[in-house]
C-alpha positions in Angstrom: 16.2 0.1 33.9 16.0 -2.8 31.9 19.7 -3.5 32.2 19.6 -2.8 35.8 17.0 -5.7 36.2 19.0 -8.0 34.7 21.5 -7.5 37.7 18.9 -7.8 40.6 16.5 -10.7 39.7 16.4 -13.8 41.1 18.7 -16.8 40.0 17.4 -19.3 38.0 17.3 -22.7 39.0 19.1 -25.0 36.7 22.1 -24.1 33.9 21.8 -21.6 31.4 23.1 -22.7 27.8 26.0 -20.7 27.0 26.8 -18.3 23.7 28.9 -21.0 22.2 27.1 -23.5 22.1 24.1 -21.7 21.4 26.0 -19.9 18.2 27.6 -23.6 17.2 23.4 -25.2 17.0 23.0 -22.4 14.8 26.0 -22.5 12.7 27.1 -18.9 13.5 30.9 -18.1 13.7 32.0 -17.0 17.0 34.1 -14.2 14.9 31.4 -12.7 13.4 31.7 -9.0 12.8 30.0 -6.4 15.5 29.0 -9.4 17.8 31.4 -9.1 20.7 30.4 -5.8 21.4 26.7 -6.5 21.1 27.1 -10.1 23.3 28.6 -8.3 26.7 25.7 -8.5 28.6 24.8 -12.1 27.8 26.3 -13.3 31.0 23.4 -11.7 33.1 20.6 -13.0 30.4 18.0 -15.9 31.8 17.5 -19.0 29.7 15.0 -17.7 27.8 16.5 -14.1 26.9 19.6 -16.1 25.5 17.5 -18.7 23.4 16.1 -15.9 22.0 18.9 -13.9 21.5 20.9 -16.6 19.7 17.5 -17.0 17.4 17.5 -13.2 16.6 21.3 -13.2 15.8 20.7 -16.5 13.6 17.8 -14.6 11.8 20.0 -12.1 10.6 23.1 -14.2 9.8 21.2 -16.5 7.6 19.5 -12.9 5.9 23.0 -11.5 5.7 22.1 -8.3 7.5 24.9 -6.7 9.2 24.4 -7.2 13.0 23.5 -3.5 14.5 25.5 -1.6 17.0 24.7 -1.6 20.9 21.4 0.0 21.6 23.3 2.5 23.7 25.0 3.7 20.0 22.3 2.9 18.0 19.6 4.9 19.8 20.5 8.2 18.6 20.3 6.9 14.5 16.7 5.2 14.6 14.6 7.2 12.5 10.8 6.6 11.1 9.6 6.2 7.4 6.1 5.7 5.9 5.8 3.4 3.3 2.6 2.2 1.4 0.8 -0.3 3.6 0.9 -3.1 0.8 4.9 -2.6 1.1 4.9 -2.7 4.7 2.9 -6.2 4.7 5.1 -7.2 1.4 8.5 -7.0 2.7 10.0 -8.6 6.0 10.5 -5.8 8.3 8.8 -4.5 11.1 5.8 -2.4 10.3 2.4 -0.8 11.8 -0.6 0.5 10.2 -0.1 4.1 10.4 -3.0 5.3 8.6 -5.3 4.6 5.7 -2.8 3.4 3.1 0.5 3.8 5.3 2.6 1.9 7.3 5.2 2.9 9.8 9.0 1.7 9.7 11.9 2.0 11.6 15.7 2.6 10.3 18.8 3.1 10.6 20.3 4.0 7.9 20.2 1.9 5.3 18.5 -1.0 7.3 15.2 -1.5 8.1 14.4 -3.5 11.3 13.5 -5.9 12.1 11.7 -7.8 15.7 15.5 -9.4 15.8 17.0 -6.3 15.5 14.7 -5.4 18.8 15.2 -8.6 20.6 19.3 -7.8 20.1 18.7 -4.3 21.4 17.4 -5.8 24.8 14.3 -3.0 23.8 10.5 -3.4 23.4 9.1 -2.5 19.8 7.4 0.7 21.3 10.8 1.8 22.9 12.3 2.0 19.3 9.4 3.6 17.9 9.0 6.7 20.8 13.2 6.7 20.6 12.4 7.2 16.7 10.2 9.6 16.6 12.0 11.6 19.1 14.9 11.5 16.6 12.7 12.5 13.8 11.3 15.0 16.0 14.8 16.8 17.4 16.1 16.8 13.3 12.5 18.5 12.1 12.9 21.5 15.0 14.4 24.0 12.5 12.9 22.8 9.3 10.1 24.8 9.0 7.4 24.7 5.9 7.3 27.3 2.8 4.7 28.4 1.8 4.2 28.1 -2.2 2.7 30.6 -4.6 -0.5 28.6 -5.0 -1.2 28.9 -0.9 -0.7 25.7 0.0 2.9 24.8 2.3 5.2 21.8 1.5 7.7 20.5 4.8 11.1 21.9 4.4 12.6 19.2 6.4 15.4 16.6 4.1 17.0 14.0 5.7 19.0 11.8 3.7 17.4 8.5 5.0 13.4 9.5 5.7 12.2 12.5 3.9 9.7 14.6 4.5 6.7 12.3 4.2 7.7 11.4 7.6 6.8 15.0 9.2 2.8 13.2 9.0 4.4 11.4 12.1 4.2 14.7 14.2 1.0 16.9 13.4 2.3 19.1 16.0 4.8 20.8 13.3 1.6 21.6 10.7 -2.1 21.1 12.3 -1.4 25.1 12.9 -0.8 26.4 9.5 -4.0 27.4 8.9 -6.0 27.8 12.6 -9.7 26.9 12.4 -10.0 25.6 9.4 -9.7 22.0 8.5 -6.2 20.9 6.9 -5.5 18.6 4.0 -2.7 16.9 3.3 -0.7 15.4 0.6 2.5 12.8 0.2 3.2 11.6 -3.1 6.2 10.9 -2.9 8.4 10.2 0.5 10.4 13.7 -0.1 7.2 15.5 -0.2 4.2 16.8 2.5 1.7 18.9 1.1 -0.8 20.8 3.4 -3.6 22.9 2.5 -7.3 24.6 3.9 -10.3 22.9 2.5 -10.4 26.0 -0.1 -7.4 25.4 -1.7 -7.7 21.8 -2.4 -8.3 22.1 -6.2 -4.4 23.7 -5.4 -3.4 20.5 -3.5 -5.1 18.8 -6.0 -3.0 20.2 -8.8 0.4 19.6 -7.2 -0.1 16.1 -6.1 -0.9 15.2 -9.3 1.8 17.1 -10.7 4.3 15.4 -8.7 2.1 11.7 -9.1 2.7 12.6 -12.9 6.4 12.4 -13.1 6.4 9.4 -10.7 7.4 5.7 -11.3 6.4 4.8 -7.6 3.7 6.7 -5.4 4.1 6.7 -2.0 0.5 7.6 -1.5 -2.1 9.1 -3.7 -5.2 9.5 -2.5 -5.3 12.6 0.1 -5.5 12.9 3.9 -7.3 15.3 6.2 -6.7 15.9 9.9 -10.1 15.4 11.8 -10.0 15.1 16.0 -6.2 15.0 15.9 -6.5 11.9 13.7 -5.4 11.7 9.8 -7.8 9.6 8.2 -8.9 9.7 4.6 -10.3 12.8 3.2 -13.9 11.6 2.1 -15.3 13.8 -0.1 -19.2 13.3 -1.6 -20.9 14.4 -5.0 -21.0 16.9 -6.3 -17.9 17.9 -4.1 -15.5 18.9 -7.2 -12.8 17.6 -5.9 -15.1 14.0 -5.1 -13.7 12.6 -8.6 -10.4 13.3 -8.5 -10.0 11.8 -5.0 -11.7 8.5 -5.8 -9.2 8.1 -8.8 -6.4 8.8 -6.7 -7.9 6.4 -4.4 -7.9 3.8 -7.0 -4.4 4.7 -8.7 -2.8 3.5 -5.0 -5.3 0.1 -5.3 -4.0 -0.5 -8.9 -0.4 0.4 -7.7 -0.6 -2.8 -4.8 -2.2 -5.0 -7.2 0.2 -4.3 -9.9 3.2 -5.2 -7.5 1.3 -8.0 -6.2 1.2 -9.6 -9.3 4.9 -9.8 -9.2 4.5 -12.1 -6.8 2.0 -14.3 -8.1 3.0 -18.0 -8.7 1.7 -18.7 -12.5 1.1 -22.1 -11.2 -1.3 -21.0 -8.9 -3.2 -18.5 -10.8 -2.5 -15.6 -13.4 -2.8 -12.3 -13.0 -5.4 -10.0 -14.8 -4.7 -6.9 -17.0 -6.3 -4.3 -15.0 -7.5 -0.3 -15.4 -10.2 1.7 -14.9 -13.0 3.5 -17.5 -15.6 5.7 -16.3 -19.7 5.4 -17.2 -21.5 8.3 -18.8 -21.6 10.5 -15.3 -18.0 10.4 -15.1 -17.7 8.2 -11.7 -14.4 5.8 -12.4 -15.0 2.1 -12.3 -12.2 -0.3 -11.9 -11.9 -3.2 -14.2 -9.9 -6.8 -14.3 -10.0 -8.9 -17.7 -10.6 -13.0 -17.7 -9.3 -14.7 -20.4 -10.0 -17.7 -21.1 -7.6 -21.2 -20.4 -6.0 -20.5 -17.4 -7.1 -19.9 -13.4 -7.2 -16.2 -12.6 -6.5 -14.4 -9.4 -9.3 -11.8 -9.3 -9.4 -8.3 -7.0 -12.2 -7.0 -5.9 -12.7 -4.6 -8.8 -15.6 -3.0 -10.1 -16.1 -4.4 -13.2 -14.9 -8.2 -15.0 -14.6 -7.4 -18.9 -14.9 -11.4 -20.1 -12.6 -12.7 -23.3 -12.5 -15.5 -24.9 -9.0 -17.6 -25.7 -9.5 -16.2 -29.3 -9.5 -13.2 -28.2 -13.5 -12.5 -28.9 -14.7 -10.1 -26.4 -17.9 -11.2 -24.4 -19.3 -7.7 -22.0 -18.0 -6.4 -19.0 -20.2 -6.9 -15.9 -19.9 -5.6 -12.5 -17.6 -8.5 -10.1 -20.4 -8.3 -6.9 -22.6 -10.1 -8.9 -20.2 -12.6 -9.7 -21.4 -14.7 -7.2 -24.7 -15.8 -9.1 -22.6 -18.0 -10.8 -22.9 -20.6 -8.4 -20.8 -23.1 -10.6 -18.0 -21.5 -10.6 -16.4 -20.3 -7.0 -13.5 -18.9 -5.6 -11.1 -19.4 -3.1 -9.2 -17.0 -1.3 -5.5 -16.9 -1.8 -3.1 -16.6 0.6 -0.9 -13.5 0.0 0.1 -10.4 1.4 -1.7 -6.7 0.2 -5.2 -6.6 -1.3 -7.7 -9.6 -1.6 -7.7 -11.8 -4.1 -9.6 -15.1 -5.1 -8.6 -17.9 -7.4 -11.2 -19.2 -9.9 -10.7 -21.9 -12.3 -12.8 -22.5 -15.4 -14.5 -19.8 -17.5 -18.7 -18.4 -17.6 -20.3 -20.0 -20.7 -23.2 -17.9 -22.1 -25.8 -18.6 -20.0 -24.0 -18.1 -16.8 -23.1 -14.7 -17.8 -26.5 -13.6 -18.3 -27.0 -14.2 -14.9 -24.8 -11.2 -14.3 -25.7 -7.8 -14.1 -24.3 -5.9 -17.7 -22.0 -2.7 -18.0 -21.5 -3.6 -21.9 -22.6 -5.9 -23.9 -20.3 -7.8 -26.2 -20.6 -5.1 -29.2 -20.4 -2.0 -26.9 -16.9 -3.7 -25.7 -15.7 -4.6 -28.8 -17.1 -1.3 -30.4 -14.7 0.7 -27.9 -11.6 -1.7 -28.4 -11.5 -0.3 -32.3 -12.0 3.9 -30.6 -9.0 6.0 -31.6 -7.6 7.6 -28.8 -8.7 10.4 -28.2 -11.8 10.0 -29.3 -15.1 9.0 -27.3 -17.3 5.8 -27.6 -20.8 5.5 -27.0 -22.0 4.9 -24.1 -22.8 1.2 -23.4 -26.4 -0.3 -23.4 -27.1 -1.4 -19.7 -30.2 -2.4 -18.5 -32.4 -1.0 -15.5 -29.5 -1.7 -12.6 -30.9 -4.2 -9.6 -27.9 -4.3 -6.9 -27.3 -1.6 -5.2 -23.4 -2.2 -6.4 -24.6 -2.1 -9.9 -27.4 0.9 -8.8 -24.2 2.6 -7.4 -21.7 2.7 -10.0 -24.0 3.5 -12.9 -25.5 6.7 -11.1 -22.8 8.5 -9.4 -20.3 10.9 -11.3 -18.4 12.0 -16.2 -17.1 10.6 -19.2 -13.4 9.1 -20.3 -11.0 6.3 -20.9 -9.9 3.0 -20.0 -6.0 2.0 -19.8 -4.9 0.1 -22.5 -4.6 -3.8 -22.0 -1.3 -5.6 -23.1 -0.9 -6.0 -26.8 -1.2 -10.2 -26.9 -5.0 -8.7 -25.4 -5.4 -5.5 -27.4 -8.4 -6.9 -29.6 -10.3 -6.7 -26.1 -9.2 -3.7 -25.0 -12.2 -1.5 -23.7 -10.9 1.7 -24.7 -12.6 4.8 -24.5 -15.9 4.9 -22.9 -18.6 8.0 -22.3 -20.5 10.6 -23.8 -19.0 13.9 -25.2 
């Protein structure tokens, strides 16, 4: 109908620029591959459909993308993908907030679009996106799910652009597997889509990890659950068993964005911080970002800040939400895509960090550095906690190990940490 409007509308008053001169303003050769085809209906375009046109068609010529086939051809290739939501805000193609920790994408092929690639398709976003999933859904008919010896089902559906992942797109194909009970779902990867009832999670459990194990790139750790036809994170409380495991996997797709955002941090601007995570004598995993000393530091919102000096001398690890009674000393929000971060410049002297409220003090940190893997460190003197943050993370979950720091920072490692 779109097309057909074009036809019928009322004339413009005035001229309308024409392709030429529109492509020569742009510095776009009139020969350029594919655009003939895709141009033939620029004659009935208004002023502003063309002027936006020619911008779309500039936007991929300087990117060096390939211009796309008619709409009429390339309707029956768009497919969807999920992709972590830090990737979908990172890169340069269209993307929407699917769900907690995924974005949705639209392909063809090996492209990715774009708004251009919509503008140059004569179609509105949300026409690609129903035209996509219709694809995805029509390919997914005779798919089917198996159902493994553990109980849980994994989507049998392979595509060689968008794997299986996708099938989250249309809960219609799984929300039946197991009637009345609540289902729980898993994609650790984009060929894989785990579902399971609430009692077989320590099954899901078991596979996702599996598969997170043997993994370079996750496209999503932490698990789903379907709740009033909406997939949302599955929030699980202590003592829930399973409560652990999900808040690590929760924080293994945090670490995962932050470790790819510092890829893209500008060392003029600030430095990144070695980051992992340790867990207090209850077992509840903290989070944890190192500042060393002698250069500004772009800082997450983290649980815990272990503090080193440029000699490498460690100094405690404190919990970050009280970072803030350092008055002196303030952030400032930077500008960049995926988790927060906040640029600080200088360093805490003494007295400033007992303002703070303690995890370890300076020997317990050091005191787990020199712990040989494998073996378990005391757990660190703390006083009485008076935040709720710190109140929080002290009291909630049991015992284990922080990631190892780089080796120019391995004298200020923190190690092991917990009690046996």
């Amino acid at each position: 109908m779109a097309l057909f409007s074009k036809f019928f509308k009322r004339t413009e008053e005035g001229p309308r620029p024409e392709l030429g001169s529109l492509l020569a303003e742009r510095a776009i050769p009139l020969d350029l591959p594919g655009l003939q085809e895709l141009t033939k209906d620029f004659d009935h375009f208004s002023s502003a459909e063309r002027l936006a046109y020619a911008d779309a068609l500039a936007e991929l010529y300087r990117a060096g993308v390939a211009l796309p086939e008619p709409w009429k051809f390339s309707q029956y290739e768009v497919l969807p993908e999920l992709v972590p939501h830090w990737l979908g805000e990172r890169e340069p193609f269209f993307h929407r907030p699917f769900c907690d920790g995924l974005t949705l994408r639209v392909r063809i092929g090996d492209h990715r679009l774009t708004k251009a690639w919509a503008v140059l398709f004569e179609s509105a976003m949300e026409d690609v996106l129903d035209q996509a999933l219709h694809n995805l859904r029509e390919k997914a008919k005779a798919a089917g799910f198996e159902r493994l010896p553990s109980g849980i089902y994994r989507s049998l559906f392979k595509d060689p652009n968008v794997g299986s992942a996708a099938m989250l797109l249309l809960p219609e194909f799984w929300e039946n597997l197991f009637p009345g009970q609540n289902h729980f779902l898993a994609v650790p990867n984009p060929d894989t889509l785990l579902v399971a009832p609430q009692v077989l999670l320590p099954k899901l459990l078991e596979a996702t990890t599996k598969i997170i194990g043997s993994q370079e790139h996750v496209l999503l750790a932490t698990l789903l659950t379907f709740v009033e036809k909406k997939l949302v994170t599955a929030n699980l409380q202590d003592p829930h068993p399973i409560a652990q495991p999900q808040r690590e996997l929760r924080q293994l797709d945090l670490l995962q964005a932050l470790r790819n955002q510092d890829l893209d941090l500008d060392p003029a601007t600030a430095h990144p911080m070695p980051l992992g995570t340790l867990r207090n004598s209850q077992g509840r995993t903290l989070t944890y970002a190192t500042w060393v000393e002698g250069a500004p530091i772009a800082l997450p919102e983290v649980d815990l800040i272990a503090f080193v000096k440029a000699d490498g001398e460690a100094l405690g690890i404190y919990f970050r939400q009280t970072l803030p009674r350092i008055q002196e000393i303030r952030g400032t929000a930077l500008p960049m895509w995926g988790p927060r971060r906040s640029r600080f410049e200088g360093f805490p002297n003494e007295e400033q960090l007992g303002r703070l409220e303690i995890f370890a003090t300076a020997d317990k940190m050091k005191a787990m550095s020199q712990e040989e893997p494998g073996k378990t460190a005391p757990q660190p003197a703390s006083p009485r906690p008076t935040t709720p943050a710190a109140a929080n993370a002290l009291n909630t979950s049991k015992a284990a190990q922080a990631a190892a720091l780089p080796a120019n920072l391995r004298g200020a490692s923190l190690g092991v940490q917990g009690d046996e």
